[in-house]
N, C-alpha and C positions, 0 to 999 in steps of 0.2 A: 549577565555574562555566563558563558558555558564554564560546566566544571572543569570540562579534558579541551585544551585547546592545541595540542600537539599530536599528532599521533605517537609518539613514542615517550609520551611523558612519565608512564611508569603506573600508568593506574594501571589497579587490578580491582577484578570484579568480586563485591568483598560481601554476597550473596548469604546468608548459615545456613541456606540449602539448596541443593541442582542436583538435578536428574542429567548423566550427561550421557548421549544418545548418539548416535550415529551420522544422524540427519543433524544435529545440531553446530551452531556459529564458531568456528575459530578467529580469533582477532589478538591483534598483539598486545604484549603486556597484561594477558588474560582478558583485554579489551575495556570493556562500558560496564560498571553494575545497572541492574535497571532504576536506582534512583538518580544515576548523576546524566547530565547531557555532554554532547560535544559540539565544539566550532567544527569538527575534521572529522569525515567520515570512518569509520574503524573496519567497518565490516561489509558485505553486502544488502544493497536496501531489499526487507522481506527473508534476513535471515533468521533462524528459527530459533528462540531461547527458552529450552525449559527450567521455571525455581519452582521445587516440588509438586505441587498440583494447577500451578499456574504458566499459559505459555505468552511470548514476548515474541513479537517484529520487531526487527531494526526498520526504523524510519525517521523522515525528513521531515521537519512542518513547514511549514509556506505559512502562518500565523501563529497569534498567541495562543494556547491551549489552557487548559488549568486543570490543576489536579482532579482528578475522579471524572473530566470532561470528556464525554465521548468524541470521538474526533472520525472525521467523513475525507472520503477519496475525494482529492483535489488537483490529481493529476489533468492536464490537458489530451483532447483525444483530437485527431485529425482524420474525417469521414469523407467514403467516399470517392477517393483521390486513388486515377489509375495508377498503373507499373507504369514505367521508364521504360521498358524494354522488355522480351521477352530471355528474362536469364533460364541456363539449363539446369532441367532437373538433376538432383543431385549434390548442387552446391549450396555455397555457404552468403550466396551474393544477391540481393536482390534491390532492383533501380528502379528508386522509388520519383517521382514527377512528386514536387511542392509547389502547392498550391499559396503558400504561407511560409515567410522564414522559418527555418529550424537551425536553434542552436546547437553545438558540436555535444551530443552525445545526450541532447533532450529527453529522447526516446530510448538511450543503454538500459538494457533491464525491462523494456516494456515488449509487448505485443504489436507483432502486424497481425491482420486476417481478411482473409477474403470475404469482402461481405456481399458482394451482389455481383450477379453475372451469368458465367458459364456452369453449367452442375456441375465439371469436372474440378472445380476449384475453391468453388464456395465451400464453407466450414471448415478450411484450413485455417491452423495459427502456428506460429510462427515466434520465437523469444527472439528480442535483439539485442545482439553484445554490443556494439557500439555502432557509430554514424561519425562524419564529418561534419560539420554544418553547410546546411544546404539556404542556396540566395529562393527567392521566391521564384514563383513561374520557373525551377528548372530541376534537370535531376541530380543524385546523388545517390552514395551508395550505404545501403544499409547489411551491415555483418551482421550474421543469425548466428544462433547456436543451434539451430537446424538447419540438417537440410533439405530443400525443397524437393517436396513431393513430386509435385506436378511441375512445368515449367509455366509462369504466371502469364495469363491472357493479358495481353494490355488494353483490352475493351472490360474487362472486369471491373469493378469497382474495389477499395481497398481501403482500411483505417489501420492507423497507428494509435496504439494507447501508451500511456506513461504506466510505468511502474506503479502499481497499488498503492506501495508505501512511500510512494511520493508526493510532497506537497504537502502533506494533509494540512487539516484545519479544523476547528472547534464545530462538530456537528449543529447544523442551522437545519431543525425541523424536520431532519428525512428527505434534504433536499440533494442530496449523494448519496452512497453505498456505505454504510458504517464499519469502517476498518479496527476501530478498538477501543480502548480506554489508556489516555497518557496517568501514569501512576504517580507523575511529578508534577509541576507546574515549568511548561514549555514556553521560550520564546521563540519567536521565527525566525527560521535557518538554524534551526537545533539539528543533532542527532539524537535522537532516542530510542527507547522499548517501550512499545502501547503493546495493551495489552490484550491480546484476543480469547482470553479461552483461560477458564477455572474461577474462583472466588474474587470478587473484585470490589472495591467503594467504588461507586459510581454516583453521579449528582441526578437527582430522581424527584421525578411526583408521587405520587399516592398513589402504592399499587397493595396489595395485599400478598401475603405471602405465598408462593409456589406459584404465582401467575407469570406467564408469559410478560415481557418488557421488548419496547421497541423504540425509536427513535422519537421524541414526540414533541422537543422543546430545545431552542439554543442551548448544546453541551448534554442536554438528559436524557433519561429515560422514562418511560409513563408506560399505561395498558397499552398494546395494540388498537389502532382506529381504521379507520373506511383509509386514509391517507397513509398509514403505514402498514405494508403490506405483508411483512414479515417480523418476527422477532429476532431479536441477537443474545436474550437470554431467557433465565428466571429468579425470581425476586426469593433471597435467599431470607428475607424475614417482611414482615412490615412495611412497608416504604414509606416514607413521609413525606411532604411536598420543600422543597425547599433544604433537602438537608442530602447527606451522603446515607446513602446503605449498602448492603451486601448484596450483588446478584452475580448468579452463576453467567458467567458469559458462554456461548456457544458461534463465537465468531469463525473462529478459524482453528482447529487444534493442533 
């Protein structure tokens, strides 16, 4: 069960150090510390938490996580799928054709973008504040927090992604994008703070120290392979196979 199951229940965030920044989360009651979770969302999903040299997402999990467990983007994306209509440049409106039901406000917080078509359009993106839920085969309308560049071709092609920090899920091998390390042990339909960025336990194989780590095993970290094509950190000592250590993460700062 979640620690905060109210949003107003009086937790405060009981931290012995934050850096507190400009850019950084406001949420009620001082909000979430990053070891407890909630039933009830506090703050915006992907908002920014610094505790002194380490930084913190607010996110959803869509599964169980475990402590030190790297955890991978698990949002749903929808490719491909023209405009509705040609809305005017300018506005905040754009009519989107599903091809697939969409629940009321699936996509709040995620990405539209043009992905294939006219040059005049391709490479735009687009943030979406909210959506109605849309029936399949029809359109609906999706509110941006921008506004449109261009007025969208309805021969274009187009995808909607989910919020980064939604859904996520206990990293399976490098088979998504690695959004971070839950610092707690998560159930699903949590809120939490994974953690992207500074000093972290993380569950690991055998790397040696100051070496590059990548995604490389259900929940861990290992050396980089031909299959994992990036790092997300460096091995702040030793690693061992089977146990937690130190690495520097370089997710997100």
């Amino acid at each position: 069960m979640a620690d905060i199951t109210s949003r107003y229940q009086g937790e405060v965030s009981d931290e012995g150090q934050q850096n507190w920044r400009g850019d950084q989360v406001s949420a009620p009651q001082g909000g979430q510390a990053i070891n407890k979770t909630s039933s009830v969302k506090l703050t915006e999903l992907g908002s920014r938490k610094v505790v002194g040299d380490r930084v913190f997402r607010y996110a959803l999990a869509a599964g169980a996580i475990g402590a030190g467990d790297l955890a991978q983007y698990g949002g749903t994306q929808l490719l491909n799928v023209t405009a509705g209509t040609a809305n005017p440049a300018g506005g905040k409106i754009f009519t989107w054709y599903a091809a697939t039901t969409i629940g009321a406000n699936d996509y709040a917080d995620g990405y539209l973008i043009s992905q294939s078509g006219t040059a005049t359009n391709m490479g735009y993106a687009y943030k979406v504040k909210s959506h109605s839920a849309i029936a399949t085969t029809s359109t609906g309308t999706l509110y941006l927090y921008d506004p449109l560049v261009l007025a969208p071709n309805v021969a274009d092609k187009w995808s909607l992604h989910m919020n980064p920090y939604k859904n996520l899920t206990e990293m399976t091998n490098g088979t998504a994008p690695s959004i971070g390390v839950s610092p707690i042990s998560i159930t699903s339909g949590d809120y939490f703070w994974v953690q992207t960025w500074g000093p972290c336990n993380v569950k690991c194989a055998a790397v040696a120290t100051g070496l590059k780590v990548a995604a490389n095993a259900t929940g861990q970290v290992g050396a980089p392979t031909a299959t994992t094509a990036y790092g997300i950190g460096f091995a702040m000592q030793a690693l061992t196979a089977s146990e937690r250590g130190m690495v520097w993460l370089t997710i997100a700062p």
